[in-house]
PyMOL CGO cylinders between C-alpha atoms (Angstrom):
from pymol import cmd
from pymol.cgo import CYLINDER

trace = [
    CYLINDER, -34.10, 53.38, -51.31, -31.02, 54.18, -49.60, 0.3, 1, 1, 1, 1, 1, 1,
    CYLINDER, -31.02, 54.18, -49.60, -27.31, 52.82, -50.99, 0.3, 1, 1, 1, 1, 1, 1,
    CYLINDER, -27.31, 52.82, -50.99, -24.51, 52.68, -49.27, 0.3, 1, 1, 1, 1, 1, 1,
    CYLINDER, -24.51, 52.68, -49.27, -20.86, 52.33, -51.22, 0.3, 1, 1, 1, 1, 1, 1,
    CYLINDER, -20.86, 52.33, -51.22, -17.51, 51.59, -49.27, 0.3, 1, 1, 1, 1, 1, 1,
    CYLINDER, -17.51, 51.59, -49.27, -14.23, 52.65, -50.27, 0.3, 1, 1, 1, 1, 1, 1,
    CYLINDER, -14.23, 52.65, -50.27, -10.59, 53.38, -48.72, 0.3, 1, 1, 1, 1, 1, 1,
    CYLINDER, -10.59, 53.38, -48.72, -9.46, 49.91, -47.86, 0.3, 1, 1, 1, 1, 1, 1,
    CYLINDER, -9.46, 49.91, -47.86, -6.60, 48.58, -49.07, 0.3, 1, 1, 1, 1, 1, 1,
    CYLINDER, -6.60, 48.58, -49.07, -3.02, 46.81, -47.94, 0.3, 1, 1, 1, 1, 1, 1,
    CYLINDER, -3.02, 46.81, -47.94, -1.35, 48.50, -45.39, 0.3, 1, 1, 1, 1, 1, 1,
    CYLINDER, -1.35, 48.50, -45.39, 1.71, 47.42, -43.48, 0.3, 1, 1, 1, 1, 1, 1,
    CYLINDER, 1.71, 47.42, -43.48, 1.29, 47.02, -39.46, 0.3, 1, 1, 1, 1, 1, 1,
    CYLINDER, 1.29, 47.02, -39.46, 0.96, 49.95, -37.78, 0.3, 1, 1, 1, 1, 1, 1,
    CYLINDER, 0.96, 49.95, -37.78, 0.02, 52.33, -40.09, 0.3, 1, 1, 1, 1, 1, 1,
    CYLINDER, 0.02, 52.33, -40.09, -3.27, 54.12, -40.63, 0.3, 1, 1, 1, 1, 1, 1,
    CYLINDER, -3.27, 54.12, -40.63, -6.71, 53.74, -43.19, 0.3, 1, 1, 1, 1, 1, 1,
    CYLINDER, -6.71, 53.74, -43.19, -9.50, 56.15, -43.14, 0.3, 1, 1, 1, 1, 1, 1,
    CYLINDER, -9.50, 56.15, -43.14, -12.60, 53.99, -44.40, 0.3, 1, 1, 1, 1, 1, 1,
    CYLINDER, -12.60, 53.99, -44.40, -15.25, 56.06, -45.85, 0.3, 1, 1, 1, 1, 1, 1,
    CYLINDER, -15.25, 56.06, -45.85, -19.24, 55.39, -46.21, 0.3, 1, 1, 1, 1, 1, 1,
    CYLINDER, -19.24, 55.39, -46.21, -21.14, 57.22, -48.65, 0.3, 1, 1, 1, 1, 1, 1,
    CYLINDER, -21.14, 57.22, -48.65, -25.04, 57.36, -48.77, 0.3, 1, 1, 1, 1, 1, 1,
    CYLINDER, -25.04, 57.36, -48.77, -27.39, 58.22, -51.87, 0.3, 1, 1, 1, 1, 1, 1,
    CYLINDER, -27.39, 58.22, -51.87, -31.19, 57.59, -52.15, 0.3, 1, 1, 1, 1, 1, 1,
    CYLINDER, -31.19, 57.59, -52.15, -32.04, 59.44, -48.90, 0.3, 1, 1, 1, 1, 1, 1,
    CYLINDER, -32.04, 59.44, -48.90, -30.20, 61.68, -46.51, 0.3, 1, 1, 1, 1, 1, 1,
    CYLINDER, -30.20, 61.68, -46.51, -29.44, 59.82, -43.44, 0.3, 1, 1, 1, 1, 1, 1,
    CYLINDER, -29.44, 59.82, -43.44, -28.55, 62.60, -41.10, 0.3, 1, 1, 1, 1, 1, 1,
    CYLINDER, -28.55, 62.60, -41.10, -31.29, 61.96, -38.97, 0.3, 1, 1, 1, 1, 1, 1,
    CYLINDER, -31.29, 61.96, -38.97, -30.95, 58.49, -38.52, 0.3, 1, 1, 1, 1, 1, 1,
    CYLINDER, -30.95, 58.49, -38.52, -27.92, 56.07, -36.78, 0.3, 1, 1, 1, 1, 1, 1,
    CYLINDER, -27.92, 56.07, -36.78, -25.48, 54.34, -38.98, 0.3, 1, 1, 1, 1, 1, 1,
    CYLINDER, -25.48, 54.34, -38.98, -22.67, 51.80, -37.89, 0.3, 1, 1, 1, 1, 1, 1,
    CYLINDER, -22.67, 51.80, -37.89, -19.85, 49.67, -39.03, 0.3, 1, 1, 1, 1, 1, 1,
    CYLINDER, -19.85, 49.67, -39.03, -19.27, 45.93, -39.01, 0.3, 1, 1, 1, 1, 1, 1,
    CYLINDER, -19.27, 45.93, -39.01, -16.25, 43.66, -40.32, 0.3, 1, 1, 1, 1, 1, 1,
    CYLINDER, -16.25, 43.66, -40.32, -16.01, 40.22, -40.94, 0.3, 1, 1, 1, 1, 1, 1,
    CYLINDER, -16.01, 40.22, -40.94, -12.39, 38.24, -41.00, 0.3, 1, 1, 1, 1, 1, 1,
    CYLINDER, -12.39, 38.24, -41.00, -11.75, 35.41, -43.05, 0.3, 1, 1, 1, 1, 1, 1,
    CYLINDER, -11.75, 35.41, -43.05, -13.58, 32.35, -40.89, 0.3, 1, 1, 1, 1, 1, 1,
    CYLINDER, -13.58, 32.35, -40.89, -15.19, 34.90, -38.65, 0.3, 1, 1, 1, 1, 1, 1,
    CYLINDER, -15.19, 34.90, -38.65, -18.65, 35.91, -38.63, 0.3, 1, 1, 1, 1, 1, 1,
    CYLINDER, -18.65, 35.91, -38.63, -19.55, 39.45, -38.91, 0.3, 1, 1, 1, 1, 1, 1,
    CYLINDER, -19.55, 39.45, -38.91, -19.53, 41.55, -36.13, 0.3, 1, 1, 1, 1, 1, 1,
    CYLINDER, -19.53, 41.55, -36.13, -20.09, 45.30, -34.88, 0.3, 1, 1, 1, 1, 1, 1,
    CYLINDER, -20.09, 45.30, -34.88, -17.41, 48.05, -34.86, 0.3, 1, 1, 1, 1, 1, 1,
    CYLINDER, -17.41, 48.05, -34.86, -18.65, 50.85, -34.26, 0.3, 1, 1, 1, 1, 1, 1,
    CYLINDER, -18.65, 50.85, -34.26, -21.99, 53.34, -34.56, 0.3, 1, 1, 1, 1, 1, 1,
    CYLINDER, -21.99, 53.34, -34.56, -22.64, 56.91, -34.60, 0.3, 1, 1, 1, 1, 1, 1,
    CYLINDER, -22.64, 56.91, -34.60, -25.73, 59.05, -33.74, 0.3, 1, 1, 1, 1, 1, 1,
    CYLINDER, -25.73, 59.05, -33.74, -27.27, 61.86, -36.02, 0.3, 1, 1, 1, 1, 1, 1,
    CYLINDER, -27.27, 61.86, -36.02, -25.73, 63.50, -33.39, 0.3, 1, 1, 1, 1, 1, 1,
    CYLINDER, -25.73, 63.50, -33.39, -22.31, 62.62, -33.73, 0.3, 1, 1, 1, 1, 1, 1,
    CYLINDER, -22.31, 62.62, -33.73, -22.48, 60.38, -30.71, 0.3, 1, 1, 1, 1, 1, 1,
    CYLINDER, -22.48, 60.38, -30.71, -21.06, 57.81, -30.68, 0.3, 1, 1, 1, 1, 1, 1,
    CYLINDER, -21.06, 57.81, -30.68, -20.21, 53.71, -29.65, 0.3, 1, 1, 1, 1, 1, 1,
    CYLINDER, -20.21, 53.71, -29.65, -17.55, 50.97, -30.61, 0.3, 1, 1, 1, 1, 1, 1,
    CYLINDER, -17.55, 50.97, -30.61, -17.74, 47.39, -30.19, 0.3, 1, 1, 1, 1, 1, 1,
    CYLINDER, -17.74, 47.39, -30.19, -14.55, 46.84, -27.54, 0.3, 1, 1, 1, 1, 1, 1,
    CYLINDER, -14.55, 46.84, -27.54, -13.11, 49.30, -25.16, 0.3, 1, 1, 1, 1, 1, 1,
    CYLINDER, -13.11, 49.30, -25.16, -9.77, 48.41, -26.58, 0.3, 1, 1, 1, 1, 1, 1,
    CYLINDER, -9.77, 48.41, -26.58, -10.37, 50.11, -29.95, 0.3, 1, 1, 1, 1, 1, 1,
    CYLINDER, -10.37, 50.11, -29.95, -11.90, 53.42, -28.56, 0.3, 1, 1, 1, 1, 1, 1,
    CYLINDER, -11.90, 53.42, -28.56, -8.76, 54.80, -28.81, 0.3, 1, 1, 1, 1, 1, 1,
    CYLINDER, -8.76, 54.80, -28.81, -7.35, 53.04, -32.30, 0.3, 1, 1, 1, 1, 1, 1,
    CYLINDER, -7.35, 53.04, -32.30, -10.82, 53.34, -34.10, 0.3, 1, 1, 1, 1, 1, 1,
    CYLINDER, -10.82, 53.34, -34.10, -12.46, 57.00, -34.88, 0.3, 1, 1, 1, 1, 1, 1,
    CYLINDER, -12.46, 57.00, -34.88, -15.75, 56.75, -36.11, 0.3, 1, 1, 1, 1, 1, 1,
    CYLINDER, -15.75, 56.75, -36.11, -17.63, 60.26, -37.68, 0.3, 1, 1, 1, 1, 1, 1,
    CYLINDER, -17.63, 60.26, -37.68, -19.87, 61.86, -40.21, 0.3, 1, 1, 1, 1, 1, 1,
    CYLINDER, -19.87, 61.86, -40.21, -20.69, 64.40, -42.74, 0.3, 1, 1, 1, 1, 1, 1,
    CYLINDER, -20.69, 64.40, -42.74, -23.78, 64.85, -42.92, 0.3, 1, 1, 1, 1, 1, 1,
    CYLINDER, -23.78, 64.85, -42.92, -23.99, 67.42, -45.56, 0.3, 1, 1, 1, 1, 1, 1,
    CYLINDER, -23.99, 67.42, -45.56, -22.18, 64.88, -47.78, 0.3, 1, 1, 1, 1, 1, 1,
    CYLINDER, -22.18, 64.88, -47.78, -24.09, 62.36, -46.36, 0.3, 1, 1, 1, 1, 1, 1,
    CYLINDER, -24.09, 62.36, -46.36, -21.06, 60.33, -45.55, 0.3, 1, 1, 1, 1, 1, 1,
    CYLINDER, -21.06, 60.33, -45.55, -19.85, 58.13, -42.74, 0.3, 1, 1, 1, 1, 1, 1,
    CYLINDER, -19.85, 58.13, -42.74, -16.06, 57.69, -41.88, 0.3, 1, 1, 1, 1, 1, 1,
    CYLINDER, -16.06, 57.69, -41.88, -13.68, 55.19, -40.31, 0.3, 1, 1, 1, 1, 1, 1,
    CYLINDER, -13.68, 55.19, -40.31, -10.48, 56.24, -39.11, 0.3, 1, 1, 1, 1, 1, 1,
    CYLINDER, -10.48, 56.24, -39.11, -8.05, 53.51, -37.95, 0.3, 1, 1, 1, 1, 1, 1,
    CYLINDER, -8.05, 53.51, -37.95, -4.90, 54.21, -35.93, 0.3, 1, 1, 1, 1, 1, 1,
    CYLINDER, -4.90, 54.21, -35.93, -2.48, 51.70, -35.71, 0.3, 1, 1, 1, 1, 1, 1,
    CYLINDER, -2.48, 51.70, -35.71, -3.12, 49.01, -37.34, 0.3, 1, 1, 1, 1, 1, 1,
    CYLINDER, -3.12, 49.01, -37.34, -3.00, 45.12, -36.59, 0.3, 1, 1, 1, 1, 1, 1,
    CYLINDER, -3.00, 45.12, -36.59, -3.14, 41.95, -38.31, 0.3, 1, 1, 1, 1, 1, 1,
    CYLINDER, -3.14, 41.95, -38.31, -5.87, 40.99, -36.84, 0.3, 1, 1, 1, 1, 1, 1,
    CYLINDER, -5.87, 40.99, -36.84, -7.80, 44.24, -38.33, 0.3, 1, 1, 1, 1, 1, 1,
    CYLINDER, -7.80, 44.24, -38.33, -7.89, 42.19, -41.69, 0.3, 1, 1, 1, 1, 1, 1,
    CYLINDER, -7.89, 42.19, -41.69, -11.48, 41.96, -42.45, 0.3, 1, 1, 1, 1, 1, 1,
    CYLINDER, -11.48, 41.96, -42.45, -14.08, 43.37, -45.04, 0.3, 1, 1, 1, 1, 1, 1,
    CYLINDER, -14.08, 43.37, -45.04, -15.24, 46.40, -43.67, 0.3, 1, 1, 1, 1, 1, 1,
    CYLINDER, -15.24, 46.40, -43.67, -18.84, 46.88, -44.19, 0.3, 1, 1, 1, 1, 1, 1,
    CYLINDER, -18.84, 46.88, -44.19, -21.65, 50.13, -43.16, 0.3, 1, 1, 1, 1, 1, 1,
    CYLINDER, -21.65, 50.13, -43.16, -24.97, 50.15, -42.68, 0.3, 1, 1, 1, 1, 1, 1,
    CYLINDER, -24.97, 50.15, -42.68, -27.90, 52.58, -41.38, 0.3, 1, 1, 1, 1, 1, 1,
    CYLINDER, -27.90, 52.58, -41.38, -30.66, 52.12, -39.07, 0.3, 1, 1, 1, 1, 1, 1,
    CYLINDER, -30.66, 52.12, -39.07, -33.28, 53.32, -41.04, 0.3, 1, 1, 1, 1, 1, 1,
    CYLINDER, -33.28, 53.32, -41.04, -36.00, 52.21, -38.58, 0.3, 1, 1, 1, 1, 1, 1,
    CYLINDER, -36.00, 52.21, -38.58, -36.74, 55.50, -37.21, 0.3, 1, 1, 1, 1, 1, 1,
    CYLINDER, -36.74, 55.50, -37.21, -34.91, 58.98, -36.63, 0.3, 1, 1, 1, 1, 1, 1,
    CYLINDER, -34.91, 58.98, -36.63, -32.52, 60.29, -34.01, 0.3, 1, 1, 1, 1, 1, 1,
    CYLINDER, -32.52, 60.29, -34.01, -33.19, 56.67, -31.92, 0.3, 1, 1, 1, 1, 1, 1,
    CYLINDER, -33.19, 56.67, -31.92, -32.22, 57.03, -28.04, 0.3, 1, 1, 1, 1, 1, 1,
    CYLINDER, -32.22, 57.03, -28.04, -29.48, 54.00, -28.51, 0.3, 1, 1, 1, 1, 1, 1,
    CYLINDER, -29.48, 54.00, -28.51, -26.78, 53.26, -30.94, 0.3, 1, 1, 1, 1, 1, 1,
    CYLINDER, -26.78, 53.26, -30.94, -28.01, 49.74, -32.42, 0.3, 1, 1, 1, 1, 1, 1,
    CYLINDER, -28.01, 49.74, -32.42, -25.02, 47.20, -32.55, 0.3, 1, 1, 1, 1, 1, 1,
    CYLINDER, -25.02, 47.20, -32.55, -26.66, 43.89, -33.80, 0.3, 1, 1, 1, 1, 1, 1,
    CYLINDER, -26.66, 43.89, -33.80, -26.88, 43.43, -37.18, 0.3, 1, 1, 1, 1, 1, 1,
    CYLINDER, -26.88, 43.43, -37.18, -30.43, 43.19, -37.30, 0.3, 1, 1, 1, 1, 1, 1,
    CYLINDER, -30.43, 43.19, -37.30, -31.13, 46.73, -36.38, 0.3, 1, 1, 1, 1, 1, 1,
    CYLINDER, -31.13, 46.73, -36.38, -29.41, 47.62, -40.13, 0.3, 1, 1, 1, 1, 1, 1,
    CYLINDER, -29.41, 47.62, -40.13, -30.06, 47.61, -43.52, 0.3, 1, 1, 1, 1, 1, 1,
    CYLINDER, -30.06, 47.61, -43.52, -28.94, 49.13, -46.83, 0.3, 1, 1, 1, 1, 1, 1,
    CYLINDER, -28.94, 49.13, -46.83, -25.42, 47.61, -46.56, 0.3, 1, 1, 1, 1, 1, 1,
    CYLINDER, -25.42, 47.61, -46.56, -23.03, 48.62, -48.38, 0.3, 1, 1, 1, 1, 1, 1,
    CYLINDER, -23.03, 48.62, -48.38, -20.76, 45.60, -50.82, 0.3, 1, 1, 1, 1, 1, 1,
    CYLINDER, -20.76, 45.60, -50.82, -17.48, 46.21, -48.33, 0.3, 1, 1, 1, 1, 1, 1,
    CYLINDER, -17.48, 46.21, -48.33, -14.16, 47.21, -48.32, 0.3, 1, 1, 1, 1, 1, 1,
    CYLINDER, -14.16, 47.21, -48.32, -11.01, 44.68, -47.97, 0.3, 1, 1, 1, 1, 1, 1,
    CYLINDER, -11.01, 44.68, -47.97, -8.44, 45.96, -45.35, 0.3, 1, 1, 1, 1, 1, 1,
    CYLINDER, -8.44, 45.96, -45.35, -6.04, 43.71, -45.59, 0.3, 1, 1, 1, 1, 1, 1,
    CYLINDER, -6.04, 43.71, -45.59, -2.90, 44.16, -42.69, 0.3, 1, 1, 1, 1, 1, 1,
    CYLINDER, -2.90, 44.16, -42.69, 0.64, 42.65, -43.31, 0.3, 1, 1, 1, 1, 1, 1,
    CYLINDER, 0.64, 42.65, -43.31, 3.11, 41.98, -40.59, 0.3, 1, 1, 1, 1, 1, 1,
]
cmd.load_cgo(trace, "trace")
């Protein structure tokens, strides 16, 4: 059974940077698509971003393609986050999760339904 552990949020001030990491144990995932969703306080949960076994990959608005870096290791069997300029409305818990329903899929997945094995989340928390 795969698990999935967050960690690299924290409080940061606007503008600066966070690189969120994702790491896997249980089962390698290299072969399979994993993504990243965040919830804000109120909010429900919604998609980020997604990359392919193939490093591929999609984010959930057009206006983050450029602040939000998503990539893998897949020899570590990790996932990564990198945010660029931060924003107050980045506050959220972070979460990952893989789509373990079959490997290298034609699409990147972005409803929730498509994961599983999430992770507990990571609190990025953005002050003005």
């Amino acid at each position: 059974q795969v698990r999935l552990v967050e960690s690299g949020g924290g409080l940061v001030q606007a503008g600066g940077s966070l690189r969120l990491s994702c790491a896997a144990s249980g089962r390698p995932l290299s072969s399979y698509a994993m993504g990243w969703f965040r919830q804000a306080p109120g909010k429900e949960r919604e998609f980020v971003s997604a990359i392919a076994w193939n490093g591929g990959t999609a984010y959930g608005a057009d206006s983050e393609k450029g602040r939000f870096t998503t990539s893998r290791d897949n020899d570590k069997n990790t996932m990564y986050l990198h945010i660029n300029g931060l924003e107050f409305e980045h506050t959220a818990v972070y979460y990952c999760a893989a789509d373990l329903s079959r490997p290298h899929p034609p699409t990147l997945p972005r409803r929730q339904k498509n994961y599983a094995g999430w992770g507990q989340g990571t609190q990025v928390t953005v002050s003005s």
